[in-house]
C-alpha positions in Angstrom: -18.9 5.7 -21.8 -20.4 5.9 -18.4 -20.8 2.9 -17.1 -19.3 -0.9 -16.5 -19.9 -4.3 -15.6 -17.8 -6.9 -14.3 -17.1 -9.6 -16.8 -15.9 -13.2 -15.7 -12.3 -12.4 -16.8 -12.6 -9.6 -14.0 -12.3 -7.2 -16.3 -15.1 -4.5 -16.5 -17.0 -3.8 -19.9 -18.0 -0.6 -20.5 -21.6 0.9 -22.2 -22.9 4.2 -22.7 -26.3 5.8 -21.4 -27.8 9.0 -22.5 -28.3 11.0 -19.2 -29.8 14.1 -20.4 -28.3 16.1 -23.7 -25.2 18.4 -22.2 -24.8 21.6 -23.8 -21.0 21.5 -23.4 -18.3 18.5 -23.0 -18.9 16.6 -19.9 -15.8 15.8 -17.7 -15.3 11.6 -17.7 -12.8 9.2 -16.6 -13.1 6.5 -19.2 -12.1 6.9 -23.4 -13.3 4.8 -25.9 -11.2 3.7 -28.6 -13.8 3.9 -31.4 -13.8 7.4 -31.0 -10.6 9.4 -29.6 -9.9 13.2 -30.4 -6.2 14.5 -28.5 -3.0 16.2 -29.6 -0.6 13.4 -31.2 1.3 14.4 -28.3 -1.3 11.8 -25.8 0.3 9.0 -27.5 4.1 10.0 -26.5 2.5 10.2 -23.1 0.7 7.0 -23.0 2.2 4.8 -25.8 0.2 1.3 -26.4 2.3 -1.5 -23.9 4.7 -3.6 -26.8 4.2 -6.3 -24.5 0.3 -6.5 -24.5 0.2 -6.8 -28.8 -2.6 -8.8 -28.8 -4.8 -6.9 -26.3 -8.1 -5.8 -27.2 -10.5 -5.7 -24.1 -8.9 -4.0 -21.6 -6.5 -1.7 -23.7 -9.5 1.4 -22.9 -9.2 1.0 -19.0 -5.1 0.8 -19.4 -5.0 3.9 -21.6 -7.4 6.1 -19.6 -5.2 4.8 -16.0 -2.5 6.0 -18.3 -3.9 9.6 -19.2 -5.1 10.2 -15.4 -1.6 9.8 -14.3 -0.3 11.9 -16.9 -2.8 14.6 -16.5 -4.9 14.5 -18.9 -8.7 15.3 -18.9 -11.2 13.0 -20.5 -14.3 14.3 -22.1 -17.3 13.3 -23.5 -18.1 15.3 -26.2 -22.2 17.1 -26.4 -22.8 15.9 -30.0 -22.3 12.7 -31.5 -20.3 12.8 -34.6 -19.5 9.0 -35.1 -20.8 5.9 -34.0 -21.9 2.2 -34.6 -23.7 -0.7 -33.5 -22.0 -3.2 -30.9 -25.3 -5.8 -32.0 -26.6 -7.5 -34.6 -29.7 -9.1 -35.3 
């Protein structure tokens, strides 16, 4: 997840580009929730907010604000082990 748009909520939506194949993990600032790797211990840190329980776009931005403050670092990984398609035909 590299890159955004601005939707009409004012929210951004993120995508994914393939810059050039990375031979190690490449620092980031954005997770995506289809595919998150961490110690259990990143969810003490940055529990989901009880009061957003029906959240769904957004929740990526809110837990990757979340991990910055707490000092985490984000990483994209250099192989793809999982994925899917966002489209249909």
């Amino acid at each position: 997840i590299c890159r955004y748009k601005w939707d009409e909520t004012g929210l951004p939506r993120f995508s994914s580009i393939m810059i050039s194949k990375p031979s190690k993990p490449v620092p980031n600032v954005f997770i995506g929730a289809g595919m998150v790797f961490a110690r259990s211990q990143f969810i003490v840190d940055c529990p989901f907010d009880h009061y957003l329980t029906f959240l769904f776009s957004g929740e990526e931005l809110l837990m990757s604000v979340c991990l910055f403050t707490k000092g985490w670092n984000i990483y994209n990984p250099d192989v793809l082990p999982v994925w899917h398609y966002y489209t249909r035909n």
